[in-house]
Each structure stands twice: as structure tokens, then as C-alpha cells.
PAZAPA-4460 file (N, C-alpha, C; in steps of 0.05 Angstrom, whole numbers, plus 32768, in hexadecimal, padded with zeros to 4 digits):
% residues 157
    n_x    n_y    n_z   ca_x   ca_y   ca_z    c_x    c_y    c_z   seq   type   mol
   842F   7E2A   7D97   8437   7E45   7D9C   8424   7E53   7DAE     1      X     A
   840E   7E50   7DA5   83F4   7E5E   7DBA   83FB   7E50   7DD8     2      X     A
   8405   7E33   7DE4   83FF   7E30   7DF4   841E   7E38   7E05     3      X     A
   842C   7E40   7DF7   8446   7E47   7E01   8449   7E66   7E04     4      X     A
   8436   7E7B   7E01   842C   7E8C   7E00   841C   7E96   7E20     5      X     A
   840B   7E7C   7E17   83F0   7E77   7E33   8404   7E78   7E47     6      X     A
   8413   7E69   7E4A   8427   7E5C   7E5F   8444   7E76   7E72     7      X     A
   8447   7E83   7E55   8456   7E9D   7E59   8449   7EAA   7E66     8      X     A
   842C   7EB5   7E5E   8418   7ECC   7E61   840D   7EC1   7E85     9      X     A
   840D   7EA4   7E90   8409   7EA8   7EA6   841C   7E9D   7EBE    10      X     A
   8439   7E96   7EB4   8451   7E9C   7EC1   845C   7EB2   7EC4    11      X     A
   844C   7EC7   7EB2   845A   7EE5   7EB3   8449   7EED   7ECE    12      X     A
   8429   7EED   7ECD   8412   7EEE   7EE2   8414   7EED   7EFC    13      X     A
   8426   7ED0   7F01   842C   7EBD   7F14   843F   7ECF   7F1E    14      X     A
   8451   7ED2   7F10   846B   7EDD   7F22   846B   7F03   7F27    15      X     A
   8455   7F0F   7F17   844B   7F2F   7F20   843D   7F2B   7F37    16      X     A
   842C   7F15   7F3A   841C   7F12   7F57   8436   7F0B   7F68    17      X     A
   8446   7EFE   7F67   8452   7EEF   7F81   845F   7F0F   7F8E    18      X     A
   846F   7F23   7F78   847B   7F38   7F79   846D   7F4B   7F7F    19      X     A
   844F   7F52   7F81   8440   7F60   7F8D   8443   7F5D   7FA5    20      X     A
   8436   7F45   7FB3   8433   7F2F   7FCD   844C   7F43   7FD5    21      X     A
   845B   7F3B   7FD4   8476   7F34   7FD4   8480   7F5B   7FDF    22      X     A
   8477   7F70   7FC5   8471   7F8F   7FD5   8468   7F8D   7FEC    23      X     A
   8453   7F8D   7FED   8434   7F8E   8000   8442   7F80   801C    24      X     A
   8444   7F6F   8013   8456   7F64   8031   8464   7F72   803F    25      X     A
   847A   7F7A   802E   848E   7F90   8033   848E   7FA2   803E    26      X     A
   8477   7FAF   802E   8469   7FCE   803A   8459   7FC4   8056    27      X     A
   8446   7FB2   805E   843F   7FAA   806E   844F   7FA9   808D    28      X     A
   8468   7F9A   8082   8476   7F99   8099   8484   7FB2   80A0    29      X     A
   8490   7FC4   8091   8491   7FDB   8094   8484   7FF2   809A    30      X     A
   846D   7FED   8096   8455   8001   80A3   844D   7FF8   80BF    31      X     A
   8458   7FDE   80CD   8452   7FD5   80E6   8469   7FE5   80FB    32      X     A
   847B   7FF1   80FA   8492   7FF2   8100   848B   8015   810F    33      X     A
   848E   8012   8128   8482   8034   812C   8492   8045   811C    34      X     A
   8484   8065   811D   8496   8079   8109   84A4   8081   8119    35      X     A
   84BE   8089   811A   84D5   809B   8122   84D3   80B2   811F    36      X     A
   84CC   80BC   810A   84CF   80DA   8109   84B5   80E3   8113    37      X     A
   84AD   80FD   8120   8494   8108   8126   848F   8119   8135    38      X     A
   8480   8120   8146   847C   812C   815E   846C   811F   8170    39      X     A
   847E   8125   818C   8475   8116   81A3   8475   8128   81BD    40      X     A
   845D   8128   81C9   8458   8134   81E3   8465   8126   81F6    41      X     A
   8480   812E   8205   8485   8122   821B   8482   812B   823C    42      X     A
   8488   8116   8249   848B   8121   8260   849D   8115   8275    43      X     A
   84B5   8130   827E   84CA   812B   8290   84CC   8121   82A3    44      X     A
   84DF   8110   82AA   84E0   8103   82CD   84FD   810B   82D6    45      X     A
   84FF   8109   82EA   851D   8106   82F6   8524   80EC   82FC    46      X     A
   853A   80E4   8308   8543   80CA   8315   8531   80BC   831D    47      X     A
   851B   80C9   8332   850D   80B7   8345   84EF   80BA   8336    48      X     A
   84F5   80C6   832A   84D5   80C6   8316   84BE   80DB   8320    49      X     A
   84CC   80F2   8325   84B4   810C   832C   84C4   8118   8313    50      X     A
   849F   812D   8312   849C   813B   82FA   84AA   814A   82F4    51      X     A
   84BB   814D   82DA   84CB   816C   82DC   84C8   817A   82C9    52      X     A
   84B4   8179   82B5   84AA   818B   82A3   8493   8179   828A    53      X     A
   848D   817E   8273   8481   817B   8265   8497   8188   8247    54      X     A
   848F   8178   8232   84A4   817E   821C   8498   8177   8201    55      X     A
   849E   8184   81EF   8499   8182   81CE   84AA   8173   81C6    56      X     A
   84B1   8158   81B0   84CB   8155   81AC   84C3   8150   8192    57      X     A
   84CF   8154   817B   84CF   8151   8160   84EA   814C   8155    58      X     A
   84E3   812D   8151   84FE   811C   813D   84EB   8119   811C    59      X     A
   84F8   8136   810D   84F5   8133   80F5   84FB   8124   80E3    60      X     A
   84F8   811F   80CB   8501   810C   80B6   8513   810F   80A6    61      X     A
   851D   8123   80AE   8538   8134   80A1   8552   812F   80B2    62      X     A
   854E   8120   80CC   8562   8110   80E3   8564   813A   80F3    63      X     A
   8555   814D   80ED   8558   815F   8104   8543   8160   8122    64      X     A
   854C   8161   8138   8538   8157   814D   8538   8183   815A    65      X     A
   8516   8186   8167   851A   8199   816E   8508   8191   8182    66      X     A
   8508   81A3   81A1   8506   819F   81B8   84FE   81B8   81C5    67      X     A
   84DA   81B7   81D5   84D6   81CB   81DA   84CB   81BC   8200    68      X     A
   84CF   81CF   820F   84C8   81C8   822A   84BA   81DB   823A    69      X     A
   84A8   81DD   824B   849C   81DD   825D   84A9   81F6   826D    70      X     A
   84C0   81EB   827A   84D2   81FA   8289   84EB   8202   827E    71      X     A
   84E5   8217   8263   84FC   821A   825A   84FC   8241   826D    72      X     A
   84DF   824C   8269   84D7   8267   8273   84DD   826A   828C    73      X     A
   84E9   8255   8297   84E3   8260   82B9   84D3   8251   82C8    74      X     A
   84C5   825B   82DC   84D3   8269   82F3   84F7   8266   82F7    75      X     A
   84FE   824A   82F7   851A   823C   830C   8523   823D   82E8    76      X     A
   8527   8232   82D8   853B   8239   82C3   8535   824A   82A9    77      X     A
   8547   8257   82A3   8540   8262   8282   8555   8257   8267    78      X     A
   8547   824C   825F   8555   8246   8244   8547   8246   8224    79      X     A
   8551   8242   8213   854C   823D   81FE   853C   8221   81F9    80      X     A
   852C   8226   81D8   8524   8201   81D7   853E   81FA   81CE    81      X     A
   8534   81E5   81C6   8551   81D1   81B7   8557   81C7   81A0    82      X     A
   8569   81CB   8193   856F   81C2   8175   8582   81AD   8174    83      X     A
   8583   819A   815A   8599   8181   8162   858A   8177   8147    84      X     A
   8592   815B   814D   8598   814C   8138   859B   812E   8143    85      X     A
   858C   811A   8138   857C   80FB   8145   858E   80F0   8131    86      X     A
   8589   80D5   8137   8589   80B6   8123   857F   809C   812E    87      X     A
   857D   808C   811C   856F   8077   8125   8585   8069   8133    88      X     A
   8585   805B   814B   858E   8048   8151   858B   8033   815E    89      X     A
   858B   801D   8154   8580   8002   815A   8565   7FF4   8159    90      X     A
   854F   7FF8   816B   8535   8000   8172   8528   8016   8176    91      X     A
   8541   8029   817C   8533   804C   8186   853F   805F   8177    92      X     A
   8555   806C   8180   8561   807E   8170   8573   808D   818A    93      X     A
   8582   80A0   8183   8593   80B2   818B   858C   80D1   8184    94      X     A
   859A   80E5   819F   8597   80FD   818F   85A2   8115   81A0    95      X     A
   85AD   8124   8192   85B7   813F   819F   85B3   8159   8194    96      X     A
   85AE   8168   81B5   85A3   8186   81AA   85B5   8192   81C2    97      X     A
   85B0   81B1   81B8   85C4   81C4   81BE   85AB   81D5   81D3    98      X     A
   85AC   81EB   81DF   8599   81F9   81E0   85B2   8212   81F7    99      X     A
   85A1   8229   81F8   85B0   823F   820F   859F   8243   8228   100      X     A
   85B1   8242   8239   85A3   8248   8257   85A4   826A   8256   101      X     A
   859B   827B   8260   8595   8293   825F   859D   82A0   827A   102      X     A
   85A5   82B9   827C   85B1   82BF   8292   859F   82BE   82AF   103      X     A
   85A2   82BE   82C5   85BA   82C3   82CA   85CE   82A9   82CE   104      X     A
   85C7   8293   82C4   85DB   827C   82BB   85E0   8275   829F   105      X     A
   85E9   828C   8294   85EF   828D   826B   8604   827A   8268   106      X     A
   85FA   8265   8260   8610   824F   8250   85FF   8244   8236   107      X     A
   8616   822E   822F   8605   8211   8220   85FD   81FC   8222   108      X     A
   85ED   81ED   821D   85E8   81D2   8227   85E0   81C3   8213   109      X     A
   85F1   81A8   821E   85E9   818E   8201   85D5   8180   8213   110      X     A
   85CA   8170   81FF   85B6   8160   820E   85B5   8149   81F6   111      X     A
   85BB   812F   820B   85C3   8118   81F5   85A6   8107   8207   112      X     A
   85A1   8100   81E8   8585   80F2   81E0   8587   80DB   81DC   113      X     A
   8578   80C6   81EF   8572   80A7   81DE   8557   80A8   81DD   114      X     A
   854E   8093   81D0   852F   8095   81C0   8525   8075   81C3   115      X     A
   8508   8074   81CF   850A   804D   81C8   84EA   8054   81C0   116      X     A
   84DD   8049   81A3   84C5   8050   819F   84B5   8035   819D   117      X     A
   8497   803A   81AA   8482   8025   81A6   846B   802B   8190   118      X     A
   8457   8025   818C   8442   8028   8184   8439   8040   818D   119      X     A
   843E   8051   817F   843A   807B   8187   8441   8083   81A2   120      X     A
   8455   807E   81B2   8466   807D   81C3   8481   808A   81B9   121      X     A
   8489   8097   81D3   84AD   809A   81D6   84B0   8094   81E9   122      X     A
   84C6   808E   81F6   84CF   8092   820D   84F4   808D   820F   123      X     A
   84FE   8098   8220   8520   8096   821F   8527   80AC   8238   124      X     A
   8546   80AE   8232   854D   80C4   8245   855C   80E2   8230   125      X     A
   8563   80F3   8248   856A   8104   823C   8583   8101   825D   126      X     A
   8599   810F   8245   85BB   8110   825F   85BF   8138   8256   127      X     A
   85BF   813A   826D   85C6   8166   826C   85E6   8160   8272   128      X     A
   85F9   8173   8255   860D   8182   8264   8613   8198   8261   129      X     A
   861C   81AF   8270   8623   81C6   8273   8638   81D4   826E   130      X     A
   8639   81E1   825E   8654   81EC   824C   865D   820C   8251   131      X     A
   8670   8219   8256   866C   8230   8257   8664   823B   8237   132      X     A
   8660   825A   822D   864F   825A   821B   8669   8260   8205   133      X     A
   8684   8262   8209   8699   8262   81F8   86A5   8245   81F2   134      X     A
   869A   8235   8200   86A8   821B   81FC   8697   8207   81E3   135      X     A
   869D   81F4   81D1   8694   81D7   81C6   867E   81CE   81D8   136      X     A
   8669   81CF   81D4   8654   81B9   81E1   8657   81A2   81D2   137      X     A
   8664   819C   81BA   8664   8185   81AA   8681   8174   81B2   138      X     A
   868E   817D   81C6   86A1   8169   81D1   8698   815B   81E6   139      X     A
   86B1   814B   81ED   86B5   8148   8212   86AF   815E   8224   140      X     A
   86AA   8150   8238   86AB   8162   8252   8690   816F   8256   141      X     A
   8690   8186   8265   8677   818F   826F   8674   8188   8289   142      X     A
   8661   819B   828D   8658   8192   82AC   8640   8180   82B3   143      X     A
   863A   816E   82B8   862A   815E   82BE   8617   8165   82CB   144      X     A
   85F6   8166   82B7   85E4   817E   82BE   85D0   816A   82CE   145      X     A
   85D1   814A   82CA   85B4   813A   82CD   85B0   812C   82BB   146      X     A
   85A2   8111   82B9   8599   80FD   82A7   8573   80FB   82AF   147      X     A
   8569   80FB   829F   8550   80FD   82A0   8537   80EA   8293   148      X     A
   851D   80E9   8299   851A   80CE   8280   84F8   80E3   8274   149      X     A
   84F7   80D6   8261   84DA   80D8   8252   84C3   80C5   8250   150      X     A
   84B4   80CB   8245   84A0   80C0   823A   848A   80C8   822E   151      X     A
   848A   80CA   8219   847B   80DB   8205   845C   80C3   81F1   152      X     A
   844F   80DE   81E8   8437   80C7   81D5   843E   80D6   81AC   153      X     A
   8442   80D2   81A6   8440   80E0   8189   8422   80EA   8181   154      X     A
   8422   8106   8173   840D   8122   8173   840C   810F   815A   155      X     A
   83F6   8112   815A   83E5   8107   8141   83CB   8116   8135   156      X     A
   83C7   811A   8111   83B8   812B   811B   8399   8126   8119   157      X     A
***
């Protein structure tokens, strides 16, 4: 009886270790995996890759993304930051925000987000469309404002 006991007491042992291992691993490989949600200092290019501003971007953990820029004050445009809403997709993620251009060009504008992240990195594009300010920015159509690209580092603190 004692040795069928012994035998219980370190097949029970055996198999809490393998199932620890077995967490730890888990968590391991999952903690290798960059974070998605956060804040990231970016910075804008156009097509051919000159500068077109500097940007805040924050993909929260709640899937809401908010968007602050450089050149939202002026001089050449005025608008709003940006509000929207991310997800993960595939390796990077997705995402769309809304924001207002300010007179004397008062409309709306979507701005559709892809996301590809490294080791405390962003980088992706952003696509502008232009809506008058009574119309759906969340449909079709629009006016085709520009496609643009990033590259950001995540604020750490």
C-alpha cells in the first residue's frame, strides 16, 4: 500500500511538472510575439517617400485606435485628430478612423489603416477618403484623398 502511494505521490509530481513546463512554454512563446496594442511615434511619407508629417498612433486594447498628427493645425490643412476602431489581422492588423477637415474645406474623412508590427516597430499605410460632411464616411465612394505609408517605434516608458 505504502509503495502504491509512493508511486501515486510521484506520478501526480511528474505530471504537475510536465503541466507547468508545459504553461511556461506557453507564456514564453506568447510573450515573444510583439504587442499590438500601444503607442507608437510615427512618421509620414508619400508615394515617393518625402516627409509629410510626424504622428501619434494609439491601437488600444479595447480594439479603439486614436490618431494625432503633426499637420493637423496648419499651415496647408486643418483638421481634427482621429477616432476609429483596429483589429488584428493576420501578422498586423487593420483599422479605421473618421476625423473633420475644418473650413475652409469642412467635410469628413475616413482613413483606412493596415498595420504590420516587428519587435517595437509599426509600419503600414494609411488610404484618405473625402466625404462631404452630410454624407456616410462608413460606405462606398468618396473622393480619393491619397495613400500614404508609415513607420513608427512604440513609446515605452
Amino acid at each position: 500500500m505504502k509503495n502504491l502511494a509512493f508511486v501515486l505521490l510521484v506520478g501526480c509530481s511528474f505530471a504537475l511538472a510536465v503541466l507547468d513546463a508545459s504553461a511556461q512554454s506557453a507564456k514564453a512563446v506568447a510573450g515573444s510575439a510583439p504587442p499590438l496594442a500601444g503607442t507608437y511615434i510615427i512618421t509620414n511619407t508619400d508615394s515617393t517617400g518625402a516627409f509629410v508629417s510626424r504622428g501619434v498612433i494609439t491601437l488600444n486594447a479595447d480594439r479603439t485606435l486614436s490618431v494625432v498628427d503633426s499637420g493637423q493645425g496648419g499651415p496647408t490643412y486643418f483638421f481634427s485628430s482621429q477616432l476609429g476602431t483596429w483589429s488584428p489581422s493576420g501578422q498586423g492588423g487593420v483599422g479605421r478612423t473618421i476625423d473633420f477637415d475644418f473650413a475652409p474645406a469642412s467635410d469628413v474623412a475616413r482613413l483606412d489603416y493596415t498595420f504590420a508590427f516587428g519587435a517595437g516597430t509599426i509600419s503600414g499605410t494609411m488610404t484618405i477618403y473625402y466625404f462631404p460632411l452630410t454624407a456616410n464616411p462608413l460606405g462606398s465612394g468618396g473622393t480619393f484623398g491619397g495613400t500614404f505609408n508609415f513607420t513608427g517605434y512604440q513609446v515605452t516608458p
